[in-house]
Predicted model as a PDB file, atoms N, CA, C, CB and O in Angstrom, pLDDT in the B-factor column:
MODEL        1                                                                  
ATOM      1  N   UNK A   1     -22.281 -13.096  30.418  1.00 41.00           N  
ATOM      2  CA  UNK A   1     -21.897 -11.998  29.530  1.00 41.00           C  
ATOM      3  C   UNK A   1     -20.369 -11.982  29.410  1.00 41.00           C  
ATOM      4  CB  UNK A   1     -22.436 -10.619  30.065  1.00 41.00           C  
ATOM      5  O   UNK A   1     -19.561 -12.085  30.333  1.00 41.00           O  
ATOM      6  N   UNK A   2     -20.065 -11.798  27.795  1.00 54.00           N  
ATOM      7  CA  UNK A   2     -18.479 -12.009  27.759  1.00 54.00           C  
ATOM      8  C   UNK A   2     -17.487 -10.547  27.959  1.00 54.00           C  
ATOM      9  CB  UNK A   2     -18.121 -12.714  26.158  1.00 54.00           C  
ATOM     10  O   UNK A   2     -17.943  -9.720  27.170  1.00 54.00           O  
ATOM     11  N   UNK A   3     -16.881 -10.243  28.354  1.00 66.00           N  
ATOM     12  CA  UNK A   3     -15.858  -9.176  28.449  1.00 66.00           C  
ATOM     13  C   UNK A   3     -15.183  -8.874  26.872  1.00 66.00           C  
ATOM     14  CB  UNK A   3     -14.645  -9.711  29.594  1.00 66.00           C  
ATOM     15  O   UNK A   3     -14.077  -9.290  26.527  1.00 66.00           O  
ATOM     16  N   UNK A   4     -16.106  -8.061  26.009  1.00 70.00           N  
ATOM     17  CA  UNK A   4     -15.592  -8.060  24.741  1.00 70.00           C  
ATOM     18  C   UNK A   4     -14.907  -6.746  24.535  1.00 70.00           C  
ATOM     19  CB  UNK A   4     -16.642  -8.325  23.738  1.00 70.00           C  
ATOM     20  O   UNK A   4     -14.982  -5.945  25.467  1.00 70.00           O  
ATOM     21  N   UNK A   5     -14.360  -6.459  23.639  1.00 70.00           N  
ATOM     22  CA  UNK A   5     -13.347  -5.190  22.761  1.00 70.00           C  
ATOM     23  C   UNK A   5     -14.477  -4.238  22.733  1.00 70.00           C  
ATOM     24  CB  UNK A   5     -12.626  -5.579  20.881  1.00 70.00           C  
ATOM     25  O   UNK A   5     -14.370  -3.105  23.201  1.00 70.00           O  
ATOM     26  N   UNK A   6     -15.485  -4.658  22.224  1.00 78.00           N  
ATOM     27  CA  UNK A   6     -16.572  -3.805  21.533  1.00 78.00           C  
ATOM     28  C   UNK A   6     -17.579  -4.818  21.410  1.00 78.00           C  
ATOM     29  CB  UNK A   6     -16.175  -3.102  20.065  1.00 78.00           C  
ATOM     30  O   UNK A   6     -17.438  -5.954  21.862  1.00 78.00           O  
ATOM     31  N   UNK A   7     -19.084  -4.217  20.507  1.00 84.00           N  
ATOM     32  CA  UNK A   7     -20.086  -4.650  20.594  1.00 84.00           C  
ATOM     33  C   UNK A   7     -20.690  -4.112  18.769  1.00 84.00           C  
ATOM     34  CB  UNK A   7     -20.762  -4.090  22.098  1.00 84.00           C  
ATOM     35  O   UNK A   7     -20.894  -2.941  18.449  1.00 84.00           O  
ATOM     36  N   UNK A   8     -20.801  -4.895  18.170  1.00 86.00           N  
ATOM     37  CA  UNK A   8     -21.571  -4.917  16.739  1.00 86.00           C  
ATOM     38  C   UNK A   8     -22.707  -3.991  16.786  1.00 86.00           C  
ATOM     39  CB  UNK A   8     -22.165  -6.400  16.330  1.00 86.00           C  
ATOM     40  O   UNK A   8     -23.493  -4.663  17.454  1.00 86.00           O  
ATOM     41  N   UNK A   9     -23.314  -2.901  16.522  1.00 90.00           N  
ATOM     42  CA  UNK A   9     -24.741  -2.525  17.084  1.00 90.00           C  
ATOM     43  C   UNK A   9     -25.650  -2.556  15.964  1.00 90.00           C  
ATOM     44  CB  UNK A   9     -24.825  -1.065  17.783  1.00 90.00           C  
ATOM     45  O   UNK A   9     -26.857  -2.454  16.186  1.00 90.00           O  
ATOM     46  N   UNK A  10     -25.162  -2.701  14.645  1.00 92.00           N  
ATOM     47  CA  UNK A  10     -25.979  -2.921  13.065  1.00 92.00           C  
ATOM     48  C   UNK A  10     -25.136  -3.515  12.150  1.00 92.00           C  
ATOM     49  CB  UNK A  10     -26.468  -1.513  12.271  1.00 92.00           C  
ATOM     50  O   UNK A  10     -24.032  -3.126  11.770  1.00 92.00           O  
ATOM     51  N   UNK A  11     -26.075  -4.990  11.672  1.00 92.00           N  
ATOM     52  CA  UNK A  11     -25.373  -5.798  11.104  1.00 92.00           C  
ATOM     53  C   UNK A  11     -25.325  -6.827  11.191  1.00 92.00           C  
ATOM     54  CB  UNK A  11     -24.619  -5.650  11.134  1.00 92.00           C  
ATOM     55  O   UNK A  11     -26.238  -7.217  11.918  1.00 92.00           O  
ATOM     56  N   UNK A  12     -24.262  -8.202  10.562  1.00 92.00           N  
ATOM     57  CA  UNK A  12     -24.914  -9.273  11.224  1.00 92.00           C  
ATOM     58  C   UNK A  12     -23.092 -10.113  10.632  1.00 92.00           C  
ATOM     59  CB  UNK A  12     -26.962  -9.904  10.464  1.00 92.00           C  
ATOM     60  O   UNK A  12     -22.799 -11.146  10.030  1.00 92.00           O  
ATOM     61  N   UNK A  13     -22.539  -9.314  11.046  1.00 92.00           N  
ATOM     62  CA  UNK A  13     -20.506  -9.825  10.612  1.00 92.00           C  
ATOM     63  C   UNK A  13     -20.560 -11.219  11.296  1.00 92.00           C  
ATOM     64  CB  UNK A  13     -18.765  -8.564  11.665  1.00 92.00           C  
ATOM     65  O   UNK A  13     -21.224 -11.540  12.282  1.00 92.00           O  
ATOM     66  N   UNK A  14     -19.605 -12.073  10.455  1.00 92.00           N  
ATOM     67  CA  UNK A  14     -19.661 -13.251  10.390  1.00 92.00           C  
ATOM     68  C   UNK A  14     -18.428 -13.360  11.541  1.00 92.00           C  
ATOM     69  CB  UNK A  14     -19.565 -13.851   8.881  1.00 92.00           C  
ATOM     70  O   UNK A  14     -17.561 -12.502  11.704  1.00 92.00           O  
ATOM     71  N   UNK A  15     -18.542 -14.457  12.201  1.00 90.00           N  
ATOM     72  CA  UNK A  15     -17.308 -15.036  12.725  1.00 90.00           C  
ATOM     73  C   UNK A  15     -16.217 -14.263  13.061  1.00 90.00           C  
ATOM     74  CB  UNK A  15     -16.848 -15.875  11.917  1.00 90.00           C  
ATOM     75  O   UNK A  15     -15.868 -13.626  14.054  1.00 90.00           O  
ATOM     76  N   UNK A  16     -15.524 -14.621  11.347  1.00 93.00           N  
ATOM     77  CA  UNK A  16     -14.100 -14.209  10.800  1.00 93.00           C  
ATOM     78  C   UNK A  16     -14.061 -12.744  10.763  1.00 93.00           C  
ATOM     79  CB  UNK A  16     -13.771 -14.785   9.302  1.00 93.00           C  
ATOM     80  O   UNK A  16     -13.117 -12.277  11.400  1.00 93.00           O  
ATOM     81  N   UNK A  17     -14.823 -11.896  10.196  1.00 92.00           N  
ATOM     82  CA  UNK A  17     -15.088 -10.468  10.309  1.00 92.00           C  
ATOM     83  C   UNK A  17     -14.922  -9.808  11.692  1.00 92.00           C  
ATOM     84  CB  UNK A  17     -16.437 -10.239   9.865  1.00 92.00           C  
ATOM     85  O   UNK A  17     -14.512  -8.648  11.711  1.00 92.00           O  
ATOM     86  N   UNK A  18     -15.132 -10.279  12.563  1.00 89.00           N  
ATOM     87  CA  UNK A  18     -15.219 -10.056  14.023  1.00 89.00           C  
ATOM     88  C   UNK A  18     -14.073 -10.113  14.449  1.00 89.00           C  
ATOM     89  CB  UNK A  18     -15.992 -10.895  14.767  1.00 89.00           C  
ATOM     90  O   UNK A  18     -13.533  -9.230  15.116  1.00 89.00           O  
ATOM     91  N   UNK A  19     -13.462 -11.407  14.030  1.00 90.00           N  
ATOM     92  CA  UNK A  19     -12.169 -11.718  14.321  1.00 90.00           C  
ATOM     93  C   UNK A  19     -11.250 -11.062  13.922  1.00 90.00           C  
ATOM     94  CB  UNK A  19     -11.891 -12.705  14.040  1.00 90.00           C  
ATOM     95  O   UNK A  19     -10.374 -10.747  14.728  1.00 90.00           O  
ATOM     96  N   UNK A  20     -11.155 -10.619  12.451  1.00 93.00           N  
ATOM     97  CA  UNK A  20      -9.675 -10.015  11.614  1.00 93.00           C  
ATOM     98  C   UNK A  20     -10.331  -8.189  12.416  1.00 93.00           C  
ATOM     99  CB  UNK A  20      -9.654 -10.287   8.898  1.00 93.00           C  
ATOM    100  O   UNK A  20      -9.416  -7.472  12.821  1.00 93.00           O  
ATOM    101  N   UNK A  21     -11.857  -7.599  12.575  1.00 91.00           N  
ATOM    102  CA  UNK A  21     -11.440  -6.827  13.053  1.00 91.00           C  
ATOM    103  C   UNK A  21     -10.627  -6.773  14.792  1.00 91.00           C  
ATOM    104  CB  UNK A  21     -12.409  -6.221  12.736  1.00 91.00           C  
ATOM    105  O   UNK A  21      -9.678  -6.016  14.994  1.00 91.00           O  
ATOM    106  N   UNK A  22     -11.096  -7.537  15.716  1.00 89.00           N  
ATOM    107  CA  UNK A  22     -10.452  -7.835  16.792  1.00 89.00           C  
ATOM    108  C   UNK A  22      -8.794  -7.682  16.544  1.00 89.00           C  
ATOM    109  CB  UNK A  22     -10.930  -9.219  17.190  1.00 89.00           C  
ATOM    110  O   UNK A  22      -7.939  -6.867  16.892  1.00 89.00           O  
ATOM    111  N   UNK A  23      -8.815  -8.769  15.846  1.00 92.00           N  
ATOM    112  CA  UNK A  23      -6.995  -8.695  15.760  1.00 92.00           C  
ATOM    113  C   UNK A  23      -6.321  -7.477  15.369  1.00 92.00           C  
ATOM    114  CB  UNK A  23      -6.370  -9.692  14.658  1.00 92.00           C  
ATOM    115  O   UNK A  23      -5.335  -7.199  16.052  1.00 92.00           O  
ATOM    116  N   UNK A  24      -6.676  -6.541  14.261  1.00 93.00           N  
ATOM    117  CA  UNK A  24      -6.515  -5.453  14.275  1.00 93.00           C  
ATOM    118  C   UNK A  24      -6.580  -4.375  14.885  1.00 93.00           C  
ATOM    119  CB  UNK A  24      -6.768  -5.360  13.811  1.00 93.00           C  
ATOM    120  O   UNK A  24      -5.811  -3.417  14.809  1.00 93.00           O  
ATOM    121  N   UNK A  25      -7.588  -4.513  15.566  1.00 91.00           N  
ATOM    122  CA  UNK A  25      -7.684  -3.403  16.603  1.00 91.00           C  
ATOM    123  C   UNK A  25      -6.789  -3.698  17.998  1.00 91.00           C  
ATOM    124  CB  UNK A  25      -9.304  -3.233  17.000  1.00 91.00           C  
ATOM    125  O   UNK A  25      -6.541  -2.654  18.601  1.00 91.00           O  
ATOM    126  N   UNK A  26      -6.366  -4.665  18.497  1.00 92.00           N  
ATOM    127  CA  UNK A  26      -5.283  -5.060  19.123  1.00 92.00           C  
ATOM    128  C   UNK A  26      -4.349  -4.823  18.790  1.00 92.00           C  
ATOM    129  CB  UNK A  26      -5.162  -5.962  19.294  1.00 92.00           C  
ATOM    130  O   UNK A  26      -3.524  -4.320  19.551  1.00 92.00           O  
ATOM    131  N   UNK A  27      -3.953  -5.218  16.869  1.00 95.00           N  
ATOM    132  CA  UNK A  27      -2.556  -4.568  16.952  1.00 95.00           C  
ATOM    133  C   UNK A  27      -1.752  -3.245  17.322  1.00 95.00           C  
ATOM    134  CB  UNK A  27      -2.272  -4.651  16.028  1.00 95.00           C  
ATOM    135  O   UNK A  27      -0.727  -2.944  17.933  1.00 95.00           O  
ATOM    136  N   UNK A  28      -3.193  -2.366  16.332  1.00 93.00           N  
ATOM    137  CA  UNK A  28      -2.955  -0.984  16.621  1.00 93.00           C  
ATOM    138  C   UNK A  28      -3.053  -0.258  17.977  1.00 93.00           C  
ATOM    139  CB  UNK A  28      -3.738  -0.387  15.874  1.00 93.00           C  
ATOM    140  O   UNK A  28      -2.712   0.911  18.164  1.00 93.00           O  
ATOM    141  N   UNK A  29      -3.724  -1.367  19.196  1.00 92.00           N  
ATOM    142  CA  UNK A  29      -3.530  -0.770  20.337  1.00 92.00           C  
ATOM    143  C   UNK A  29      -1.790  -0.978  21.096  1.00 92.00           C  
ATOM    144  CB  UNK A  29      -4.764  -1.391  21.204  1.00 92.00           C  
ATOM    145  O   UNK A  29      -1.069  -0.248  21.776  1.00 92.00           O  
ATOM    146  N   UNK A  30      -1.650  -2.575  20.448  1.00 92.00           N  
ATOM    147  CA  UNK A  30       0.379  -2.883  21.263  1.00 92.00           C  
ATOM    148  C   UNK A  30       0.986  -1.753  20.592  1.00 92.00           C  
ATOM    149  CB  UNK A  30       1.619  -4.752  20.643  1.00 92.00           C  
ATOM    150  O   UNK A  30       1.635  -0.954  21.268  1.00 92.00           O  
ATOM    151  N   UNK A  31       0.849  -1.584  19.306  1.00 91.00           N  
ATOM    152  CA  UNK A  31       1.864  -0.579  18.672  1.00 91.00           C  
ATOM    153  C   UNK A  31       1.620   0.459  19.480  1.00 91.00           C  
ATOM    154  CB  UNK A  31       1.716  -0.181  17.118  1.00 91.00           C  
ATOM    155  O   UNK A  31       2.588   0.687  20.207  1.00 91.00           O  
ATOM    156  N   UNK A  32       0.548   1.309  19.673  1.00 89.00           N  
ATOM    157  CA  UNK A  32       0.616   2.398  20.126  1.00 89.00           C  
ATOM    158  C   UNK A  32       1.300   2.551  21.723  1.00 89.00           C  
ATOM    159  CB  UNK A  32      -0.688   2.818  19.948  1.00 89.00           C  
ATOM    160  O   UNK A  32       1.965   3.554  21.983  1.00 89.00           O  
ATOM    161  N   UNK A  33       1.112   1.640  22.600  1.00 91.00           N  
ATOM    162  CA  UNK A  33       1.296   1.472  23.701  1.00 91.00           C  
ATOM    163  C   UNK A  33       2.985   1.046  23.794  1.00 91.00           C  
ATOM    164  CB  UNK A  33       0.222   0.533  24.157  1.00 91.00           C  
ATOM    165  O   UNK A  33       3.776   1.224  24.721  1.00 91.00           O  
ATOM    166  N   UNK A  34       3.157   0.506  22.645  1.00 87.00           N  
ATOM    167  CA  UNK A  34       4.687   0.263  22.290  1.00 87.00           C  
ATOM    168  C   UNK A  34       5.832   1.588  22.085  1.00 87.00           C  
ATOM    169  CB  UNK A  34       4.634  -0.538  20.856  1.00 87.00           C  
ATOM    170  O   UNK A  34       6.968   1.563  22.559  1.00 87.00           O  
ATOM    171  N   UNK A  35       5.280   2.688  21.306  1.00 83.00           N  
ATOM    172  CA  UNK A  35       5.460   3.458  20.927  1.00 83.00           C  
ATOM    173  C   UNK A  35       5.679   4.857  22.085  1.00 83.00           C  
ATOM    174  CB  UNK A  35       4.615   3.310  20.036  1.00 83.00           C  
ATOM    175  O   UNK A  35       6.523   5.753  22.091  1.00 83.00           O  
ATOM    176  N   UNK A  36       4.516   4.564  23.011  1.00 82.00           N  
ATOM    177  CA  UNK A  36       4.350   5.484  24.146  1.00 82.00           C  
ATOM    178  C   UNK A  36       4.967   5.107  25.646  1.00 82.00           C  
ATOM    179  CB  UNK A  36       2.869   5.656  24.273  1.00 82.00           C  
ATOM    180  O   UNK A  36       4.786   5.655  26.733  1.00 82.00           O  
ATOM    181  N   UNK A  37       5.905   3.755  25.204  1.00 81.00           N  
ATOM    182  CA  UNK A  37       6.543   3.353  25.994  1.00 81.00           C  
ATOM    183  C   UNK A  37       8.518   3.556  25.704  1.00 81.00           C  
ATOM    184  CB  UNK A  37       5.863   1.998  26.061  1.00 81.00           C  
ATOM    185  O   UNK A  37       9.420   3.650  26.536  1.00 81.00           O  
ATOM    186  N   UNK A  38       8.558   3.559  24.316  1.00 73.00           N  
ATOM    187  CA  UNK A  38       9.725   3.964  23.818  1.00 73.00           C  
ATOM    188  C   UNK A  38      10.451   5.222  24.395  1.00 73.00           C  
ATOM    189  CB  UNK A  38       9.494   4.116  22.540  1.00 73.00           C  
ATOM    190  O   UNK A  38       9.965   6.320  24.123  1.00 73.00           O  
ATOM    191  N   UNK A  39      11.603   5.150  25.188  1.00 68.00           N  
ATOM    192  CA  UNK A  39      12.037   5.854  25.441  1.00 68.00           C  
ATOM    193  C   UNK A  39      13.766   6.538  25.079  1.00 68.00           C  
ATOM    194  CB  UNK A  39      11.598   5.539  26.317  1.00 68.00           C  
ATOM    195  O   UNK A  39      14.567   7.257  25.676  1.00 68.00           O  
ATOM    196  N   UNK A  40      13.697   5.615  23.391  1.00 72.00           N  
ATOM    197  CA  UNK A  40      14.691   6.287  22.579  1.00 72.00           C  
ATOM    198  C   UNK A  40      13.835   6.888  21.715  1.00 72.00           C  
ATOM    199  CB  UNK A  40      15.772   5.439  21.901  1.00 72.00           C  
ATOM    200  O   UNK A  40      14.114   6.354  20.642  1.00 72.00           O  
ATOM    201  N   UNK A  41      12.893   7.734  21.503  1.00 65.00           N  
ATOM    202  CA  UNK A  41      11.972   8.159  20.340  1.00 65.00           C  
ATOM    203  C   UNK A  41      13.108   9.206  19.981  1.00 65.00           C  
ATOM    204  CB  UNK A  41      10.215   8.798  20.716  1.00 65.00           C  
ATOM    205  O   UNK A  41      14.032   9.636  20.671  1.00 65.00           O  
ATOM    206  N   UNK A  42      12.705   9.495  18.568  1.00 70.00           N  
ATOM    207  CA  UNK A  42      13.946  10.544  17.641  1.00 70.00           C  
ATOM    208  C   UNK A  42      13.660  11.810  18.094  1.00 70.00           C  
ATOM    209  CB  UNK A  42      13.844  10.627  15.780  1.00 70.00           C  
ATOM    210  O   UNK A  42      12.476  12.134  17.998  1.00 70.00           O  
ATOM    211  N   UNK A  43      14.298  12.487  18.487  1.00 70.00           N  
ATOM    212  CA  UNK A  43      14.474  13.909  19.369  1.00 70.00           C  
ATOM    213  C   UNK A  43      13.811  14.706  18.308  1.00 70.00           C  
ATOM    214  CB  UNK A  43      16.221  14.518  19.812  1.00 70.00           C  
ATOM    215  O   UNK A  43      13.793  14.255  17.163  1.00 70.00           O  
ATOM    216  N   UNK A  44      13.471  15.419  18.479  1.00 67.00           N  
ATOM    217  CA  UNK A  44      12.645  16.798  17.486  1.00 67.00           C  
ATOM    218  C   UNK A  44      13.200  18.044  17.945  1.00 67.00           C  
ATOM    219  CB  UNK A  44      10.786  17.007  17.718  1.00 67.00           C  
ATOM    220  O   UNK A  44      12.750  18.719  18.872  1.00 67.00           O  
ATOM    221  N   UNK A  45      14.626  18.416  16.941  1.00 68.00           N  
ATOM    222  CA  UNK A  45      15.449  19.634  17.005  1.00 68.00           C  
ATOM    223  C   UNK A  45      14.936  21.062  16.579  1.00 68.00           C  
ATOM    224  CB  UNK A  45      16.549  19.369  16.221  1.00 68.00           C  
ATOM    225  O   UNK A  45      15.510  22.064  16.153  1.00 68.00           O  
ATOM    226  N   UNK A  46      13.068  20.624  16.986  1.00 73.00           N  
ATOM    227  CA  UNK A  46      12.381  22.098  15.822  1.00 73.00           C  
ATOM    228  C   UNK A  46      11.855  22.815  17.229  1.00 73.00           C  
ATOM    229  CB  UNK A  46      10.580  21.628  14.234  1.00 73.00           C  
ATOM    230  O   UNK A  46      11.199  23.856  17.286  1.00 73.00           O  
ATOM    231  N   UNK A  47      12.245  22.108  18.208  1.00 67.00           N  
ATOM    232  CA  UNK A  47      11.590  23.483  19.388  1.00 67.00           C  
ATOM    233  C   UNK A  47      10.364  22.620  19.657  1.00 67.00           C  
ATOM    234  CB  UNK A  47      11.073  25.471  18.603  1.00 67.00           C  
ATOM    235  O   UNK A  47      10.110  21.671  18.915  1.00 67.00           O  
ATOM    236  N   UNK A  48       9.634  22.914  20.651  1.00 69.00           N  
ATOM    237  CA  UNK A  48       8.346  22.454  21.479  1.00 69.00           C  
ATOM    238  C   UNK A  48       7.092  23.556  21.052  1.00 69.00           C  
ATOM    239  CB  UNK A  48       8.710  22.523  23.345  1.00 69.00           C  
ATOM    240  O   UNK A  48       7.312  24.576  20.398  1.00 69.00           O  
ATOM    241  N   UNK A  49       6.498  23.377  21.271  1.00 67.00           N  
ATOM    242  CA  UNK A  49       5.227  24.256  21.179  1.00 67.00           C  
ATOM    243  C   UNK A  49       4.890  25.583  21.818  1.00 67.00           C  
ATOM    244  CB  UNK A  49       4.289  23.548  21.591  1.00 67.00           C  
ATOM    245  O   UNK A  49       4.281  26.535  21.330  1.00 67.00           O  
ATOM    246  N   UNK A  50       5.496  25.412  23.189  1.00 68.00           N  
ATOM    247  CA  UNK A  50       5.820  26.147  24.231  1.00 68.00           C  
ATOM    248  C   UNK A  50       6.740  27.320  24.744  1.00 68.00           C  
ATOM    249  CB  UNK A  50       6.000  25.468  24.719  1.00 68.00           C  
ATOM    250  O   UNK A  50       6.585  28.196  25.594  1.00 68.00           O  
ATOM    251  N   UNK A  51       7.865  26.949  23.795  1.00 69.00           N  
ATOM    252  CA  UNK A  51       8.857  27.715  23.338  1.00 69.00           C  
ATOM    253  C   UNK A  51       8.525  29.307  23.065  1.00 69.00           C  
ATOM    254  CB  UNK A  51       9.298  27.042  22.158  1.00 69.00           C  
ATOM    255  O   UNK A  51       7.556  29.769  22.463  1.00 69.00           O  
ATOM    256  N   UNK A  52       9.879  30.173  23.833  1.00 70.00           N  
ATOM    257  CA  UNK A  52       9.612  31.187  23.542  1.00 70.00           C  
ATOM    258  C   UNK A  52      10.070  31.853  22.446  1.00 70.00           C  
ATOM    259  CB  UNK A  52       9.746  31.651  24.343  1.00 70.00           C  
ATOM    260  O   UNK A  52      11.300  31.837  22.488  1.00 70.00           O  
ATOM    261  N   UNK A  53       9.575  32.568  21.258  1.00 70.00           N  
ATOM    262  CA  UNK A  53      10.144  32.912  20.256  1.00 70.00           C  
ATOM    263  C   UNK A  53      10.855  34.194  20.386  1.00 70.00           C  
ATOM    264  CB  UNK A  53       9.309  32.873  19.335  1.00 70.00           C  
ATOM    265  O   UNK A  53      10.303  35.181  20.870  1.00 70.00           O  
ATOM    266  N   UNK A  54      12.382  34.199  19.853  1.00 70.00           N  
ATOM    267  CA  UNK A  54      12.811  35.029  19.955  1.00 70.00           C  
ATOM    268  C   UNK A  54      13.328  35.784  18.676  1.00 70.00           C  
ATOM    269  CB  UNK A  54      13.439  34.743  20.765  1.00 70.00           C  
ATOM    270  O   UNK A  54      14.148  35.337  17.875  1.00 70.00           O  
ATOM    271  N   UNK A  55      12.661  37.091  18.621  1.00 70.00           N  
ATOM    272  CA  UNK A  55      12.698  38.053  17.526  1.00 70.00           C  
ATOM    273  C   UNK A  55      13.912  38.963  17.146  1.00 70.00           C  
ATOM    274  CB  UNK A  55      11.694  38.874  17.771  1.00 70.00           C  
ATOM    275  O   UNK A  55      13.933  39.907  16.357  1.00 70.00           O  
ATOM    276  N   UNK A  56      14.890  38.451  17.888  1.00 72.00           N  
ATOM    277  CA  UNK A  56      15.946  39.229  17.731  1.00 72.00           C  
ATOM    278  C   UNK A  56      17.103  38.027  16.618  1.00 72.00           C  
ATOM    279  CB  UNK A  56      16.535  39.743  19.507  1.00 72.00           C  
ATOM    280  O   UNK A  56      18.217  38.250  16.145  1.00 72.00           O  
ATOM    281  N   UNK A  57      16.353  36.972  16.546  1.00 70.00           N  
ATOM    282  CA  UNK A  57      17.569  35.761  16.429  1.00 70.00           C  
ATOM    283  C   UNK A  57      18.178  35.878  14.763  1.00 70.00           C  
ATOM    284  CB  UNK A  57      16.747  33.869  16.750  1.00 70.00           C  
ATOM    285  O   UNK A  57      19.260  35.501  14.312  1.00 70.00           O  
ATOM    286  N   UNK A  58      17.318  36.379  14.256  1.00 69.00           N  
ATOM    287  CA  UNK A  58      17.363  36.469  13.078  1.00 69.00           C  
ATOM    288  C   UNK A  58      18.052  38.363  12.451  1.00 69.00           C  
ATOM    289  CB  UNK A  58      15.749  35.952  12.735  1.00 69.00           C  
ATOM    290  O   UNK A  58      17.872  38.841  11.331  1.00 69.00           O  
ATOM    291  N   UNK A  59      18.649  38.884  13.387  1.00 71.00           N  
ATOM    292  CA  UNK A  59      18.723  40.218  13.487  1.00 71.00           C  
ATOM    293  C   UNK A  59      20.015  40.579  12.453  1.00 71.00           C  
ATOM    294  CB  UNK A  59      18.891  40.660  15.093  1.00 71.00           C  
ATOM    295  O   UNK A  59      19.995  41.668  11.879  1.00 71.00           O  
ATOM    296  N   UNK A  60      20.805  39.920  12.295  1.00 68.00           N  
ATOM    297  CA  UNK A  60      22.220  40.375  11.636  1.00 68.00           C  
ATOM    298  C   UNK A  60      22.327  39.352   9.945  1.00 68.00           C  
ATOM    299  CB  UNK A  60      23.807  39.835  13.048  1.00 68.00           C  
ATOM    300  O   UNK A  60      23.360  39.057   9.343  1.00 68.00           O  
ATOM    301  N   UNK A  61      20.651  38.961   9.494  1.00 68.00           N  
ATOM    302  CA  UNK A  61      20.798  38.049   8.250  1.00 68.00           C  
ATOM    303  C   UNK A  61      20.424  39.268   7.652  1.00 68.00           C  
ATOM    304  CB  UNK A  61      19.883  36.551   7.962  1.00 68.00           C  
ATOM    305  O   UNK A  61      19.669  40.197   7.938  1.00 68.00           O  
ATOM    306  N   UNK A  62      21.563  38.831   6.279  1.00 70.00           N  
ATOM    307  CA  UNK A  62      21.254  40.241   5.023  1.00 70.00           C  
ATOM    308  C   UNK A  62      20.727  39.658   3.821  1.00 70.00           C  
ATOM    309  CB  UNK A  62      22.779  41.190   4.422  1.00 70.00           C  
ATOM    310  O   UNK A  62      21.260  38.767   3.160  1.00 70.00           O  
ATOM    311  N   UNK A  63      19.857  40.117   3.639  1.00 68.00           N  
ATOM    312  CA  UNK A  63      19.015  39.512   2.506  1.00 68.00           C  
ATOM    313  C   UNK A  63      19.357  40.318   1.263  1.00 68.00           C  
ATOM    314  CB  UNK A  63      17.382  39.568   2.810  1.00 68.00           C  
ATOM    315  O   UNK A  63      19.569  41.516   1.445  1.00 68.00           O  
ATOM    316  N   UNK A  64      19.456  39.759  -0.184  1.00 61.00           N  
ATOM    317  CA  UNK A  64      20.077  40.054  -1.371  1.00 61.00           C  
ATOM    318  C   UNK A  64      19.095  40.427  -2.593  1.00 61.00           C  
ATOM    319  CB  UNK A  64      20.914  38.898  -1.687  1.00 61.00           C  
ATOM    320  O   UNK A  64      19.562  40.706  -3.697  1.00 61.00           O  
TER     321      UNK A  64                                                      
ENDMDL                                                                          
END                                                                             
């Protein structure tokens, strides 16, 4: 038994079909793993999720 990616369960994909999906699904796994390894990723100056909101910050804007 071979150590595969996945397993076909309906259908009957040729060869090459198997293959271009294999290769693809590899790519999109390096990228991601590439990506989650990056440790210059572009900072996000919008606050975290977690963040506490503060209701006063906006206290001295005069609207027209």
């Amino acid at each position: 038994m071979s150590d595969s990616l996945f397993t076909v369960l309906r259908g009957n994909p040729t060869d090459a079909e198997v293959a271009a999906l294999s290769t693809v699904l590899t790519q999109l796994d390096s990228e991601a793993r590439a990506k989650a390894a990056d440790t210059r990723s572009e900072r996000n100056l919008w606050g975290q999720p977690g963040d506490v909101f503060n209701p006063s910050a906006f206290r001295n804007v005069r609207y027209y």
